[in-house]
N, C-alpha and C positions, 0 to 999 in steps of 0.2 A: 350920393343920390339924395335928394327930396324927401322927407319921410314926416308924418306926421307922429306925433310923439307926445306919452305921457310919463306921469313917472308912478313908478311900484312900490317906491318904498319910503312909503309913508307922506310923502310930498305932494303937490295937488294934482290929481286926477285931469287938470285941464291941458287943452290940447296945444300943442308947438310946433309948427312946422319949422325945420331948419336938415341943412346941409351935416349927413353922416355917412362913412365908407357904405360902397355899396359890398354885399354879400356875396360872396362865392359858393355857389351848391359842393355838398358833400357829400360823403358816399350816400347811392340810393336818392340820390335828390335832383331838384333841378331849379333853373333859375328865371323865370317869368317877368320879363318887360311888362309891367301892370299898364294896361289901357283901361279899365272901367272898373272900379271899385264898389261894392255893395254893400250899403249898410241895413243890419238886422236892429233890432229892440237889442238881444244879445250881444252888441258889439256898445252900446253907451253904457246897460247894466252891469256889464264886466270890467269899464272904464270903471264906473264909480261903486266898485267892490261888491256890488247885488247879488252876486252869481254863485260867488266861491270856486271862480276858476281866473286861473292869470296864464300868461303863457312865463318862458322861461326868459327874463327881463336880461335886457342887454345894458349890462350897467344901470341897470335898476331904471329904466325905460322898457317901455313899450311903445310899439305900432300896431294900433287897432283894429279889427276889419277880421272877417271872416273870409268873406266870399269876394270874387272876381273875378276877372278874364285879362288874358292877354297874349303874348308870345311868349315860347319858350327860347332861351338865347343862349344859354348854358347849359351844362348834364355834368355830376358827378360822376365819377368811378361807378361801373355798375350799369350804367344806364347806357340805352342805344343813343346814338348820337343821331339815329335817324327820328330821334324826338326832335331836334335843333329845328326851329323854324314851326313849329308847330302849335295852334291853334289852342288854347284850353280854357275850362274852364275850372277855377278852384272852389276846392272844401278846408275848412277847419286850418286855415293857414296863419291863426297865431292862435291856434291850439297848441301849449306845448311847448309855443315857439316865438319871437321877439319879433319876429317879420310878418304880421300883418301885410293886408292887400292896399292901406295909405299911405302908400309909397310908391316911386317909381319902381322898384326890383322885390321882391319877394324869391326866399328860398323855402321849398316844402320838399316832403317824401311823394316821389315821382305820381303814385299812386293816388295823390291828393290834385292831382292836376290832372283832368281828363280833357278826350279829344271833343273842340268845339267844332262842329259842322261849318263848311265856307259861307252856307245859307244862315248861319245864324249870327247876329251880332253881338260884341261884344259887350251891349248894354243888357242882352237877353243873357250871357254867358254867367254872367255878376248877379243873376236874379234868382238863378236857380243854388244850390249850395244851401245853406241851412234851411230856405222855406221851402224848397222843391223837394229838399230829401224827406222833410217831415212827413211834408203832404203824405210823398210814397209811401212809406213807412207807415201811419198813421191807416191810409187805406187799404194794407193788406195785411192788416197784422193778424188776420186769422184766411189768410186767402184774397185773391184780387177780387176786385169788388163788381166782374161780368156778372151781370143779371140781378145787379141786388141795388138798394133803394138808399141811398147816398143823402145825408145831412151836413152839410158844411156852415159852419158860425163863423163869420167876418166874413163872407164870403168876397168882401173888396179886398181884406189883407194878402198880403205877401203869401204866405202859407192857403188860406183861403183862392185864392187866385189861380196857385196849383194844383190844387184841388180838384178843383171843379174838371179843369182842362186834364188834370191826369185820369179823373174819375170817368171822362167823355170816353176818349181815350181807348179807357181800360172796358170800357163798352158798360157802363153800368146803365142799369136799370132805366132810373132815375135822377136827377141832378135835385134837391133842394136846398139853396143858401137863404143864411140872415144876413140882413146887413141894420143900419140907424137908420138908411134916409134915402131920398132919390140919389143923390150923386152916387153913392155906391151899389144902390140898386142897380144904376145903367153900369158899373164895372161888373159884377157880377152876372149880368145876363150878356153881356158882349163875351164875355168868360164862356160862355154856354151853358148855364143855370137854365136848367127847364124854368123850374118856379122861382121867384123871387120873394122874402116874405118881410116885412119890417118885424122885427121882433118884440118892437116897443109898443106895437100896436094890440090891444087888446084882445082882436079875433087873431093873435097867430099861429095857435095851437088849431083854433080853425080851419084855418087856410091851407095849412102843413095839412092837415088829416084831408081835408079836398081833394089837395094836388094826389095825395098818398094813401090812398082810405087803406091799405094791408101795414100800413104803418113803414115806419124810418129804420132799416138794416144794420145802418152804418154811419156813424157821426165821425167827426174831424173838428173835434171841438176847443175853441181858444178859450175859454172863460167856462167852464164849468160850473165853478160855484156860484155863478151869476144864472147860469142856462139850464143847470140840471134839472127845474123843474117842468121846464119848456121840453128837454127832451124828452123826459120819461113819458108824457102826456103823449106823445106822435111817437114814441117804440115800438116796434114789431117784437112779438115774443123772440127771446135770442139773440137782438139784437146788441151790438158792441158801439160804446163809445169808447172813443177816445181823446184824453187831454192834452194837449202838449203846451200848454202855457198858462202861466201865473202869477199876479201878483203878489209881494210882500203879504199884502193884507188877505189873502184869499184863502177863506173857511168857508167849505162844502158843509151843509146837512146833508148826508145822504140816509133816504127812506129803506135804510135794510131790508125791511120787509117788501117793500113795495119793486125793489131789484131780485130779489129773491122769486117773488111768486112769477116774474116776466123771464125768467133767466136771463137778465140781464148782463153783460160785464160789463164795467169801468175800468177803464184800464189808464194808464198814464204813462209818458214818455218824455225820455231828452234826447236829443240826436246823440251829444257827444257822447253819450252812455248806452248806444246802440251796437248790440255783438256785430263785429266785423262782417260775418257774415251775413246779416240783416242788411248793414250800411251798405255792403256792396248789390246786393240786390235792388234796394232804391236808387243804387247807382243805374244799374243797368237799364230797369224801367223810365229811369227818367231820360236815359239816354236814347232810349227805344221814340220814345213821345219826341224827343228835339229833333230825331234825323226823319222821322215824319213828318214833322213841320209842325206837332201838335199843339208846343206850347207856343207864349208868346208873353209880350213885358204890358205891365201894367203901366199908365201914363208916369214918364219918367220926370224927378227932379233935381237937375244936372248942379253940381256942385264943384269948383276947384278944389284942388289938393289944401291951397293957400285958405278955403273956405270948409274944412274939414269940420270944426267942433259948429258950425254952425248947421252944418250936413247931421250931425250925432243930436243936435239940439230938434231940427225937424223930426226925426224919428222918436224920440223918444214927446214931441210934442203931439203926436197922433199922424203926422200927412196923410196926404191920401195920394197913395202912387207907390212909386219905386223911387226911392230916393238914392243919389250913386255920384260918385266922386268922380269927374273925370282927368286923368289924368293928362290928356293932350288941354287943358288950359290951364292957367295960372292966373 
């Protein structure tokens, strides 16, 4: 098979596509013809050692990729064969593991491949997986978020994007995103963002308190130590944020006191360090929202297999969209 490729041990982190056996599933697993591939921030950061996670190197390579969609064509021992032919979407598939989703075949634990609706496409199947589970997760991690007052930051990103549409959804309250600027302004209320706010702009603690005057419930926050004081400012007493993303360089001040007298929580998150049993519940919800029709893909930037690190270079350069490998070109 086709695989895109780096190397692990110690050699340079850039990418190769060339010709390697294709994979056989083994017990408990199964074997996924890759049609659309997804790339996260997480999948270039963990190419070039950012993360402190590798999967288990096949001769000291990797294939990158988290998230994506395809067919299943094979089943190990274990597994119903009435999977064969069958529709998924993937999670965490070079978690662990050398087989990444930049590749024609991928093998995962059966469990990491769920069923993709016939109404949903294979470009939307690849989108959800680390920013759709976050989202979930992130939004209920003290209870869903029915009747309560919802803050999303990026509200154009990937995660942001789920957000918004799982927070609809899940019948909240209120919808409020940030975003920098019009173009993602328009991704965000096409999302279904009641309010829209520019963050950069000087009245947006303002504007947030307008849209919100009993204050903001629940945050789904990408940049913290950049926002935390935008949030505290539009907090309802008891309110929870949540972090799930950071950079290298990122040092929070947090106001003790000023979390304190709000009953505030801060809380912070990684998917792959999510108990099992949390992860499968953002499974479930998110799968609740797909066979609804709830969710949907952010303006897509299609990339060949052949044009892989140049797919890792737009993501980690900012895009704006869903950026994804597809596998039917070259």
């Amino acid at each position: 098979m086709l695989a895109a490729l780096y190397s692990t041990d110690g050699g340079s982190p850039e990418l190769e596509v060339r010709e390697i056996p294709t994979p056989s599933p083994g017990p408990g697993q199964v074997r996924v013809r890759i049609a659309i591939s997804g790339v996260n921030p997480t999948d270039w950061k963990t190419r070039k050692g950012l993360t402190g996670r590798a999967g288990t190197a096949l001769g000291g390579l990797q294939i990158p990729n988290q998230d994506g969609a395809g067919t299943i064509d094979a089943v190990g021992s274990g597994v119903s064969t009435e999977r064969l032919g069958q529709r998924v979407w993937l999670l965490f598939a070079a978690h662990g593991s050398p087989y990444g989703t930049a590749a024609e075949y991928t093998v995962l634990p059966e469990n990491r491949a769920i069923p993709l609706p016939d109404a949903a496409s294979f470009e939307l199947g690849a989108s959800l997986g680390v920013p759709a589970l976050t989202a979930a997760y992130c939004l209920a991690t003290d209870g869903a978020p029915e009747g309560r007052t919802v803050l999303v930051s990026g509200g154009a990103g990937a995660v942001g994007h789920a957000a918004i549409e799982l927070a609809r959804f899940e019948r909240a309250a209120k919808v409020v995103a940030t975003v920098s600027g019009p173009q993602k302004a328009a991704l965000a209320t096409q999302a279904g963002a009641d309010t829209v706010v520019n963050y950069r702009e000087a009245d947006a603690a303002d504007r947030i308190r307008e849209a919100v005057p009993t204050g903001v419930e629940r945050f789904v926050e990408v940049a913290v130590a950049a926002n935390l004081e935008l949030d505290l400012a539009v907090a309802a007493p008891g309110a929870v944020i949540v972090a799930y993303a950071a950079d290298s360089t990122s040092v929070a001040q947090v106001p003790v006191r000023q979390l304190m007298a709000a009953n505030i929580a801060l809380r912070f998150m990684l998917l792959y360090m999510v108990p099992a049993a949390d992860l499968q519940a953002a499974i479930d919800r998110t799968s609740a929202a797909l066979a609804a029709g709830a969710l949907s893909t952010l303006p897509i930037q299609r990339f060949s297999l052949n044009q892989a690190a140049a797919a890792h270079d737009a993501v980690e350069q900012g895009a704006v969209g869903k950026v994804v490998i597809d596998l039917d070109q070259r």
